[in-house]
BAVORO-298215 format. One record per residue: chain; residue in one letter; residue number from 1; x, z, y of N, C-alpha, C in turn. Coordinates in steps of 0.05 Angstrom, whole numbers, plus 32768, in hexadecimal, padded with zeros to 4 digits. Atoms other than C-alpha are relative to their C-alpha. Layout:
// residues N
kette:rest:nr:n_xx:n_zz:n_yy:ca_xx:ca_zz:ca_yy:c_xx:c_zz:c_yy
A:a:NUM:X:Z:Y:X:Z:Y:X:Z:Y .
...
END
This chain:
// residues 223
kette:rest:nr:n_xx:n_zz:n_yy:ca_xx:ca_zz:ca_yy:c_xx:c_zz:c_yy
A:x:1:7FF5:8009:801A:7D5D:825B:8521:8010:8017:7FF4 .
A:x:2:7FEB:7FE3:8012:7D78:8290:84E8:8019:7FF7:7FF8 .
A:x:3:7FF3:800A:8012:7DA4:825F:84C8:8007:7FDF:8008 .
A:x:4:7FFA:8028:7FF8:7DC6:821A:84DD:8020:7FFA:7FFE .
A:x:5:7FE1:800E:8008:7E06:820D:84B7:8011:7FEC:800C .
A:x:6:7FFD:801C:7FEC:7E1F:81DB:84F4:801E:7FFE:7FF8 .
A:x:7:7FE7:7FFE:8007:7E68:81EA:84E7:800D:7FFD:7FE2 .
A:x:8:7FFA:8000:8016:7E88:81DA:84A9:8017:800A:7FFE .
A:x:9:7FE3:7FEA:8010:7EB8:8215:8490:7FEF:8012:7FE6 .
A:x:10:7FFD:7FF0:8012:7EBC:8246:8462:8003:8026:8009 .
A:x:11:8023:8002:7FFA:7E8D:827C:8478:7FF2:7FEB:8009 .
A:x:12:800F:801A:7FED:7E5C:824B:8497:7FFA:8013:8019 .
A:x:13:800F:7FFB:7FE7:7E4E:8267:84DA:7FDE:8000:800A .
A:x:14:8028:8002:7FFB:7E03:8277:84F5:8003:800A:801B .
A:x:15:8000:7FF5:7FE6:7DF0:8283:853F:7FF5:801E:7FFB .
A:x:16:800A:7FE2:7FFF:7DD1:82C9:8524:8008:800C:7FEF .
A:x:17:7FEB:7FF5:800D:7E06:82DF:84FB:7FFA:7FFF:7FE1 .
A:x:18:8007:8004:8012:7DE9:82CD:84BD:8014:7FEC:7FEF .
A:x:19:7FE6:801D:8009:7E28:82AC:849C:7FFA:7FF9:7FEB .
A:x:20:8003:800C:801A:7E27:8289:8461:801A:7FFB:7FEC .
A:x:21:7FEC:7FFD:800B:7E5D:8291:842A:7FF4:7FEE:7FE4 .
A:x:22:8003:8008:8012:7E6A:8260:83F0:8010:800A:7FF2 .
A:x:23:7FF9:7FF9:801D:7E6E:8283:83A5:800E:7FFA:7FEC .
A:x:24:8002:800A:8020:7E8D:826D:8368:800B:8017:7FF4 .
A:x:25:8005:7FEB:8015:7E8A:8295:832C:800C:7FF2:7FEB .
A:x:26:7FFD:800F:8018:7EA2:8283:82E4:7FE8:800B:7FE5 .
A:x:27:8017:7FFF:8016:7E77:8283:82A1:7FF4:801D:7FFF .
A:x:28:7FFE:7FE9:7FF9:7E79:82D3:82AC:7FF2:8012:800E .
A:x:29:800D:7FEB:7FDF:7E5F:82E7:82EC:8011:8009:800F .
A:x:30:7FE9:7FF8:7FEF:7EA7:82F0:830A:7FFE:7FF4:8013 .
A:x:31:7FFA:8016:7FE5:7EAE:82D4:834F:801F:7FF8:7FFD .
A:x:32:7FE0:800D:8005:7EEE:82A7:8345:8004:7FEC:801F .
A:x:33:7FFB:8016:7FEE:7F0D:8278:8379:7FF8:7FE7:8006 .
A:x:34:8012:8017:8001:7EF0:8241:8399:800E:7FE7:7FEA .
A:x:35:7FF0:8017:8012:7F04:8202:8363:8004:7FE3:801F .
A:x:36:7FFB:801B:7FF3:7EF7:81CD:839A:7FF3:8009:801B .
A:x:37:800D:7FF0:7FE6:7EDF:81D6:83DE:7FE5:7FFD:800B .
A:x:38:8024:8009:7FFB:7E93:81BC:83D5:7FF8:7FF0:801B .
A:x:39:8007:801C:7FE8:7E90:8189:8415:8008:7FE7:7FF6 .
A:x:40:7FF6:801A:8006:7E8A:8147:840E:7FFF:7FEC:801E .
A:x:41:8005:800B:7FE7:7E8E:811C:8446:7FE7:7FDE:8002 .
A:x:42:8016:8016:8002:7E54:80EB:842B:7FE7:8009:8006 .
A:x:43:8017:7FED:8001:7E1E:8117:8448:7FED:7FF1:8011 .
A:x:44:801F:8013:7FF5:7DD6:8100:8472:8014:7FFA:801A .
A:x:45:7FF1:8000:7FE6:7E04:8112:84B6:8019:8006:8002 .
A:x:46:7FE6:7FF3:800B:7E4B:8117:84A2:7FFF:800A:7FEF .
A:x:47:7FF5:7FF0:801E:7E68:8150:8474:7FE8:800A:7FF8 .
A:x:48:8018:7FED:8006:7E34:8167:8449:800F:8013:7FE9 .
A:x:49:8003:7FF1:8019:7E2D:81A3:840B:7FFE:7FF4:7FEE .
A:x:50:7FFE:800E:801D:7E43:8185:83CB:7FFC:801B:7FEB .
A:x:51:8004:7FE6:8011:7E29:81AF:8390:8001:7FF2:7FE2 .
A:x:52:7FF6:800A:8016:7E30:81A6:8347:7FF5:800C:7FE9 .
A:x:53:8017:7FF4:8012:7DF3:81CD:8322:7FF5:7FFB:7FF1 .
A:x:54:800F:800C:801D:7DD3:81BE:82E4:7FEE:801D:7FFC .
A:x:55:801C:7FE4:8011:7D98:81F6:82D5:8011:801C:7FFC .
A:x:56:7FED:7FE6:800C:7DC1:8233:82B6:8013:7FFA:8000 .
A:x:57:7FE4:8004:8007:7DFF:8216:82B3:8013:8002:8021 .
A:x:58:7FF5:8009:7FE2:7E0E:821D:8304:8014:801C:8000 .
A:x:59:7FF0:7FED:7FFE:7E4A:8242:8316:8002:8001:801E .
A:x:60:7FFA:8000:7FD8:7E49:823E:836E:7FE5:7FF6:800C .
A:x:61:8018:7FFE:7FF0:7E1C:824C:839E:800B:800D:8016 .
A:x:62:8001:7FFA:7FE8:7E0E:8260:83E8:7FF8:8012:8000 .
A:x:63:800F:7FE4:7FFF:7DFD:82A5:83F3:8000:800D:8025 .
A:x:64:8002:7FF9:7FDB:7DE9:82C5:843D:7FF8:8021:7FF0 .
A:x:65:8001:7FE0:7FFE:7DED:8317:8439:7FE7:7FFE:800C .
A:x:66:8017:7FFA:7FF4:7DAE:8336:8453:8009:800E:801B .
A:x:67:7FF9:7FFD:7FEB:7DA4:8341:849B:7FE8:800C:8016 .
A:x:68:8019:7FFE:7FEB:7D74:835C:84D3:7FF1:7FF3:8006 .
A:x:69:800B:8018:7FFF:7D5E:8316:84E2:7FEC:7FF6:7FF3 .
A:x:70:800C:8010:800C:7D56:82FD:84A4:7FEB:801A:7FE9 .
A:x:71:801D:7FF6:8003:7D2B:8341:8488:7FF2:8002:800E .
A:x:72:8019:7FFC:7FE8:7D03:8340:84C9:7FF1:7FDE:7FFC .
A:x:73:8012:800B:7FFD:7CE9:82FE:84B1:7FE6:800B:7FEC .
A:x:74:8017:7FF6:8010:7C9C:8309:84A2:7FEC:7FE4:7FF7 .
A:x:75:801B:8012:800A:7C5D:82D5:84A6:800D:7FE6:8018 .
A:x:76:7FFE:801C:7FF5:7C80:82A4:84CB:801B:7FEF:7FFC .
A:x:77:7FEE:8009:8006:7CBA:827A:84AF:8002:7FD7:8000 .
A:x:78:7FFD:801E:8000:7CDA:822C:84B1:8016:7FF8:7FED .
A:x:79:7FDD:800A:8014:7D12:8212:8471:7FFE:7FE1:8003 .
A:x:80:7FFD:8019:8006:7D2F:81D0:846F:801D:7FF5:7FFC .
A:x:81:7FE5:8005:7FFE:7D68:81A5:8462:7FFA:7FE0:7FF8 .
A:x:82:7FFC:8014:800D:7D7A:8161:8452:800D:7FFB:7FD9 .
A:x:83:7FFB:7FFD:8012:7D88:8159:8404:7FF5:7FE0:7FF0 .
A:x:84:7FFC:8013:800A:7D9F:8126:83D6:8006:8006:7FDD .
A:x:85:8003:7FEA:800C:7D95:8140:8390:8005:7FE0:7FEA .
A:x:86:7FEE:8014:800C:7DC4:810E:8361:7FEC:7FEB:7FE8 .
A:x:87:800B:8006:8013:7DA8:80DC:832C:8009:8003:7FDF .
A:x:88:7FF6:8002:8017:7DA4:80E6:82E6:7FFD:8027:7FFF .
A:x:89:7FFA:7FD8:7FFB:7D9F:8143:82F1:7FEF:7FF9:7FE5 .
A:x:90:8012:7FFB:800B:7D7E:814D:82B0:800D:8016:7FEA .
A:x:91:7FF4:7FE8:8012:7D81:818C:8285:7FFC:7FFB:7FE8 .
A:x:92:8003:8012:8018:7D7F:818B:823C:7FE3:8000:7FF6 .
A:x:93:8017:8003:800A:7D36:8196:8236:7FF4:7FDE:8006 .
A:x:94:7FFE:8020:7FF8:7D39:814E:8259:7FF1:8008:801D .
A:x:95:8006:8009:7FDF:7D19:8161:829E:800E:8004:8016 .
A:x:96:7FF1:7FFB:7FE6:7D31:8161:82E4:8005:8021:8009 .
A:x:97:8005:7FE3:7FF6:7D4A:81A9:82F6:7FF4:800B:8013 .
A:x:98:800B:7FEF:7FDC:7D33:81D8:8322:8017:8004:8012 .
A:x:99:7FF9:7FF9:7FEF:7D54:81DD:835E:7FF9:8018:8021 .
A:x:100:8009:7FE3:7FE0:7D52:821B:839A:8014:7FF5:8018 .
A:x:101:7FF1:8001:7FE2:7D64:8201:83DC:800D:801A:8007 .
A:x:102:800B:7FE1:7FEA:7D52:8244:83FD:7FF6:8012:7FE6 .
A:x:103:8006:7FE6:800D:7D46:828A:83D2:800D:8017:800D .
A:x:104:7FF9:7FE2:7FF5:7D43:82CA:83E1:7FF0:8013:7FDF .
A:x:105:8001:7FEE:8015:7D3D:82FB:8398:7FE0:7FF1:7FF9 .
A:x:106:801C:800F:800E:7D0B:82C8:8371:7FF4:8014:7FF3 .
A:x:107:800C:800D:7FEF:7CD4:82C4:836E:7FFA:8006:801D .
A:x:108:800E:7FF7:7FDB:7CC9:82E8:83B4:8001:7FE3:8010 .
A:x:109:7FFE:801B:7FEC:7CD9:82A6:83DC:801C:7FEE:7FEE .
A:x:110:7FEA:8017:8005:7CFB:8261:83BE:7FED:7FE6:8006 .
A:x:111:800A:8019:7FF4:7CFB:8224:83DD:8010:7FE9:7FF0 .
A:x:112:7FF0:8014:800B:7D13:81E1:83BF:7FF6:7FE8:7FEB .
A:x:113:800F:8018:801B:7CFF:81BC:8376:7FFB:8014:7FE3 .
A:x:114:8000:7FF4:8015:7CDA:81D4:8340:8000:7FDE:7FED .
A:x:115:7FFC:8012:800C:7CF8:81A5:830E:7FF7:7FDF:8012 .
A:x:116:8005:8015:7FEC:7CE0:815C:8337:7FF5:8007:8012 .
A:x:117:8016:8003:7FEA:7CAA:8177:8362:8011:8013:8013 .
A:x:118:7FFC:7FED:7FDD:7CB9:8197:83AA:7FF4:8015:7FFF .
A:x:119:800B:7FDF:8003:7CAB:81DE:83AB:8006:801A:801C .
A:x:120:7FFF:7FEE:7FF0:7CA5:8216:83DC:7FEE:8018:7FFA .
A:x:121:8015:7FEC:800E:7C89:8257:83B5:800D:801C:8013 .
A:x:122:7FF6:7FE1:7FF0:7C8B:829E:83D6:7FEC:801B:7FFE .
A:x:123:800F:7FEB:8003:7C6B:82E6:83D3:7FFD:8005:8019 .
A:x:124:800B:7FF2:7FE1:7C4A:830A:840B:7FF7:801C:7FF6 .
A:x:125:800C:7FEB:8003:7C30:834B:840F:7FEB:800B:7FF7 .
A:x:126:8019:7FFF:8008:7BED:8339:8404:7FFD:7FEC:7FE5 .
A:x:127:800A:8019:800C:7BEE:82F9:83D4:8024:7FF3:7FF8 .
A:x:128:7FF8:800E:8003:7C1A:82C7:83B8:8004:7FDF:8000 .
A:x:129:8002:801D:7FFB:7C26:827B:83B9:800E:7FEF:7FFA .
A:x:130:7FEC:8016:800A:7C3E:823A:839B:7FF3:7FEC:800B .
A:x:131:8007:8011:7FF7:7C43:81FE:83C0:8015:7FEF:7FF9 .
A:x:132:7FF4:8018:8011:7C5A:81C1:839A:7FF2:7FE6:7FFA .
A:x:133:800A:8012:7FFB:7C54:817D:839E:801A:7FE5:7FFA .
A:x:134:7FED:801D:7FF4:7C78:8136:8397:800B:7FFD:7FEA .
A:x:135:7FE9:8004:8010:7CAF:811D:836F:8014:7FF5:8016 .
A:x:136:7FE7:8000:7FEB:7CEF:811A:838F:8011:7FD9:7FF5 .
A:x:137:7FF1:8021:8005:7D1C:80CF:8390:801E:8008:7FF5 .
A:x:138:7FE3:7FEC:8000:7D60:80E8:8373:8011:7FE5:800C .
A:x:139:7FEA:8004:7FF3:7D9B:80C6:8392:7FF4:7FF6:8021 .
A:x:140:800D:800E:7FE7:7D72:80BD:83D4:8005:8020:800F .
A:x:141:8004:7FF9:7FE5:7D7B:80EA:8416:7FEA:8006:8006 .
A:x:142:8018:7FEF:7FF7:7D3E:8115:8421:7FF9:8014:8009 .
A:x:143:8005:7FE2:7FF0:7D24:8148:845A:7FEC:8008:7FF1 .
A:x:144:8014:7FF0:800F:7CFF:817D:8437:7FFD:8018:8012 .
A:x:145:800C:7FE2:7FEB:7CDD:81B8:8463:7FEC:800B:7FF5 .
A:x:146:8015:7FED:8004:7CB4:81EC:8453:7FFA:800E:8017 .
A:x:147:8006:7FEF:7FE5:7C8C:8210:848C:7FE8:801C:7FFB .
A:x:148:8012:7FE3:8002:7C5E:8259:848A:7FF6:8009:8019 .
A:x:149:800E:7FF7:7FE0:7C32:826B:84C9:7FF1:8018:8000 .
A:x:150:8012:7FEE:7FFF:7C19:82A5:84B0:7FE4:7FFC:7FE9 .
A:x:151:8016:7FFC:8005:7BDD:8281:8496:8000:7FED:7FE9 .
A:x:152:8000:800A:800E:7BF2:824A:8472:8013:7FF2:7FFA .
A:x:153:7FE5:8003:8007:7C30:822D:844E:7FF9:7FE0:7FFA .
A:x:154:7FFA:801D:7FFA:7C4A:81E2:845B:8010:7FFB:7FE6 .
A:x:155:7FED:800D:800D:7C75:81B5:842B:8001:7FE1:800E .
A:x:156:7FFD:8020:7FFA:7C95:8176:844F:8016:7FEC:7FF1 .
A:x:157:7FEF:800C:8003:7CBA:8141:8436:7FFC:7FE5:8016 .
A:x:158:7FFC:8017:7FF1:7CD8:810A:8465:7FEA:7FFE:801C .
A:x:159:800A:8003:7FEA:7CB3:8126:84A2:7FDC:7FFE:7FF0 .
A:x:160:8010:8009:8001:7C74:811D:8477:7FE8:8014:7FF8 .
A:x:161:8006:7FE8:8005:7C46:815B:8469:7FF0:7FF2:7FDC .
A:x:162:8004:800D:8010:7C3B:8150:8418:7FE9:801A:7FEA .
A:x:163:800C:7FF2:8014:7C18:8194:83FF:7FF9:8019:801F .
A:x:164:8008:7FE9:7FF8:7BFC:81D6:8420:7FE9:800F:7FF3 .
A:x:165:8012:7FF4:800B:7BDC:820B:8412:7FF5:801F:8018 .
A:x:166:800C:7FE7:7FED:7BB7:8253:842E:800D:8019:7FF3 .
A:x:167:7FF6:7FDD:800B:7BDB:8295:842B:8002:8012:801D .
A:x:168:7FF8:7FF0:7FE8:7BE0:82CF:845C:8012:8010:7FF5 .
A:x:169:7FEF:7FE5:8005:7C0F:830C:8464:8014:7FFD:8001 .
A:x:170:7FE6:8006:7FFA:7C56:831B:8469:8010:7FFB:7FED .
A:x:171:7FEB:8011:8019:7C90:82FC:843F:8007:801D:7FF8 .
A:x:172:7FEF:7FEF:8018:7CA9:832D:8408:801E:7FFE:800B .
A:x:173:7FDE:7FFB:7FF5:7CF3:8339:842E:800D:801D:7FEF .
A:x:174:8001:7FE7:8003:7D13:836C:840B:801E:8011:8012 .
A:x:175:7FF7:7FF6:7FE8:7D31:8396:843A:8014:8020:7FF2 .
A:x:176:7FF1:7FE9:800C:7D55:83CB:8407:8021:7FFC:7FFA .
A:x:177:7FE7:8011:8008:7D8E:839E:83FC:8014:800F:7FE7 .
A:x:178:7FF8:7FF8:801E:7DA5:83A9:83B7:8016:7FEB:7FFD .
A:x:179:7FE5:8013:800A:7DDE:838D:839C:7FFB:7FDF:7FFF .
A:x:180:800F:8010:8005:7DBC:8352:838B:7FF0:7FF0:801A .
A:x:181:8010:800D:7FE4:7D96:8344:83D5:800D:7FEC:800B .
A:x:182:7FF3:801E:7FFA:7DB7:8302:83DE:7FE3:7FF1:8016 .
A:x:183:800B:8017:7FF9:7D93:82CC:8409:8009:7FE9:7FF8 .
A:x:184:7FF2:800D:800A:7DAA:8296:83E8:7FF9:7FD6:7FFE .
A:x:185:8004:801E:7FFC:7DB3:8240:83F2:8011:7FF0:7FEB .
A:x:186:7FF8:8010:8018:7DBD:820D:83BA:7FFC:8015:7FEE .
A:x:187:7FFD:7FF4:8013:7DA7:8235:8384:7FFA:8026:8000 .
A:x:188:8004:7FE5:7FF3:7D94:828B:837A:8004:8008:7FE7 .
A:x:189:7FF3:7FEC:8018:7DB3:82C3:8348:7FDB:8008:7FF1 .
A:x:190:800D:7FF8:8010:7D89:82CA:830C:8001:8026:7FF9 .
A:x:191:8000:7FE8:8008:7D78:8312:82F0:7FFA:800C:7FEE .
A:x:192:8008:7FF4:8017:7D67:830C:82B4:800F:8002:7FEA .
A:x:193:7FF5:8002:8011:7D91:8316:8275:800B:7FE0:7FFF .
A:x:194:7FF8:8018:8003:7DC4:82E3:8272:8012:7FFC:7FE4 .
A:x:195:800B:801B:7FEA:7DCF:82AF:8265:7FDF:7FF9:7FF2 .
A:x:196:8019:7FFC:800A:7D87:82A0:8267:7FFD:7FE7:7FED .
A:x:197:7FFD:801F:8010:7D8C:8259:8244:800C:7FFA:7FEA .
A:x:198:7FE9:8000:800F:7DAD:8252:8207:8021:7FE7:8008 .
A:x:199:7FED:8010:7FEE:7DD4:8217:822D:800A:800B:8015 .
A:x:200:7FFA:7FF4:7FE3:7DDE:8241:8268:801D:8012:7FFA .
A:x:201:7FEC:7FF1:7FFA:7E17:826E:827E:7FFA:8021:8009 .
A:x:202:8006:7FEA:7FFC:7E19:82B2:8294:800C:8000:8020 .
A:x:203:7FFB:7FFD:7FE8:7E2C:82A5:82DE:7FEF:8010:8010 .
A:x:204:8013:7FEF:7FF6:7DF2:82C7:82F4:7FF3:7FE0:8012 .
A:x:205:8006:8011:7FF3:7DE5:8286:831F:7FEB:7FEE:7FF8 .
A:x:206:8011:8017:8009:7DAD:8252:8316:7FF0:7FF1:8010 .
A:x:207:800F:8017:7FE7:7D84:8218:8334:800F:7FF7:8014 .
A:x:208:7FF1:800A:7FED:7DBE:81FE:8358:7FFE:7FE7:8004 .
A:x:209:800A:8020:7FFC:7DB9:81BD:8375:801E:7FEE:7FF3 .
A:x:210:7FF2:8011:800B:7DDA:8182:8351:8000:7FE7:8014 .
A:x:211:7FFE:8011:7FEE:7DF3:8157:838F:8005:8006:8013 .
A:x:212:8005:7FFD:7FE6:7DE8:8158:83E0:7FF2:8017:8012 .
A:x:213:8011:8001:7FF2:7DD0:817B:840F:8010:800A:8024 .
A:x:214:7FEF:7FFA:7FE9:7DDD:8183:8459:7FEA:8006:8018 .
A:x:215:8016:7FF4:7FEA:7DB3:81A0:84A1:7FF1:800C:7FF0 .
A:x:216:8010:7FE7:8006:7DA2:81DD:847E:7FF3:800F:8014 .
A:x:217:8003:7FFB:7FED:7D77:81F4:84B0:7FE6:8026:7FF8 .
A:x:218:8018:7FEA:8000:7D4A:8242:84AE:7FF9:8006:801C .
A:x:219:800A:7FF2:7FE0:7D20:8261:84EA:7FF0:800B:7FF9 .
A:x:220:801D:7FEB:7FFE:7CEF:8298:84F2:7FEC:7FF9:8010 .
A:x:221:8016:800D:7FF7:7CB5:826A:850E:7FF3:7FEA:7FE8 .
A:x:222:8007:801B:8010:7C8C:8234:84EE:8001:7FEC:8011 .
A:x:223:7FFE:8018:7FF0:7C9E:81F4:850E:7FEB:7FED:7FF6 .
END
C-alpha cells in the first residue's frame, strides 16, 4: 500500500512516507491558514474528510509531494475510498460537478466523478483511456475503486465491477517534479488561466469534493 491515511492528524501519515498535507488557499492562490480543521466525525468508520468544493470555486485540498514510490508506479495500480458526495452539489450550469478523488497533473491520471458518472481516466505511454459509468446516490456512503493490471482498467462501485475497458503500457508519472507535481486527493490544481469559469476563483484548485470521504486507500498492484 502507497497511501492509507489510518491516523487522523495534520500531515496524514503513510506507511511509505508518502504524507499527505491539507491546503487552503484564498480566491488568489495564496496558501492561507487552515479556516476549520476539515474532519468530521460523521464518517463511513469514524472521523472522516469533510470538504467543501463547488467546481471552480474550491479553496482546500489534499496534496501528497512526489516520491520514489509513487513515480515508480507503472501498469499496475489500485484507488479507492469511501465517499459521500452531499445533496443538492450543483454548479450554475445546473449539473452535478466534477469531482477528483485521486489526481496526479490532469489529465495524466484522475480518478473520481465526471459530473454524476464514476470515472477513472488515465494516460500511458502507449494509449489513453476513459472509463465511466453509473450515476452516483448523493447523500449515500459509497466504495468507489478503480483497478489497472497492465491490461485492463476496472471501475467499482459498492464492491460491484460497473465498467472496464482495454489499455496497455505504463501510467504517465511525471517524474521531473515541477513545481506543480502534486499528487493530489479531494480535488487537483488547474493550469490553465485563471479563473477558468467566470464563477470561479483563482485558487488554482478545482473538482473538490462537496462532502465525505474517508479509507482513502492507494497501492501499486491491482487488487
Amino acid at each position: 500500500m502507497l497511501f492509507d491515511p489510518s491516523l487522523i492528524t495534520d500531515p496524514v501519515p503513510s506507511k511509505n512516507n508518502n504524507h499527505a498535507e491539507i491546503i487552503q488557499r484564498d480566491n488568489d492562490g495564496n496558501i492561507v491558514a487552515l479556516s476549520y480543521n476539515y474532519w468530521n466525525e460523521d464518517g463511513f468508520l469514524g472521523t472522516s474528510l469533510e470538504m467543501d468544493g463547488m467546481g471552480f470555486t474550491s479553496n482546500s485540498i489534499v496534496q501528497i509531494p512526489t516520491s520514489p514510490s509513487l513515480e515508480a508506479l507503472t501498469n499496475q495500480i489500485s484507488v479507492m475510498a469511501w465517499v459521500n458526495r452531499n445533496t443538492g452539489s450543483v454548479i450554475p450550469n445546473g449539473n452535478s460537478p466534477n469531482v477528483a478523488i485521486f489526481a496526479h497533473e490532469f489529465p495524466s491520471l484522475f480518478f473520481g466523478y465526471n459530473n454524476a458518472k464514476y470515472q477513472f481516466q488515465f494516460e500511458t505511454d502507449t494509449d489513453a483511456v476513459v472509463c465511466e459509468a453509473g450515476d452516483y446516490n448523493p447523500g449515500e456512503w459509497e466504495h468507489v475503486a478503480g483497478t489497472y493490471d497492465g491490461n485492463t482498467v476496472r471501475l467499482y462501485v459498492n464492491g460491484q465491477e460497473i465498467h472496464s475497458a482495454a489499455i496497455t503500457g505504463d501510467l504517465k508519472i511525471n517524474t521531473e517534479a515541477p513545481a506543480n507535481n502534486m499528487f493530489t486527493v479531494s480535488g487537483f490544481y488547474d493550469n490553465r488561466a485563471l479563473p477558468v469559469m467566470p464563477y470561479g476563483n483563482s485558487s488554482g484548485i478545482t473538482d473538490e469534493l462537496d462532502g465525505l470521504m474517508d479509507k482513502f486507500k492507494l497501492y501499486n498492484t491491482a487488487l
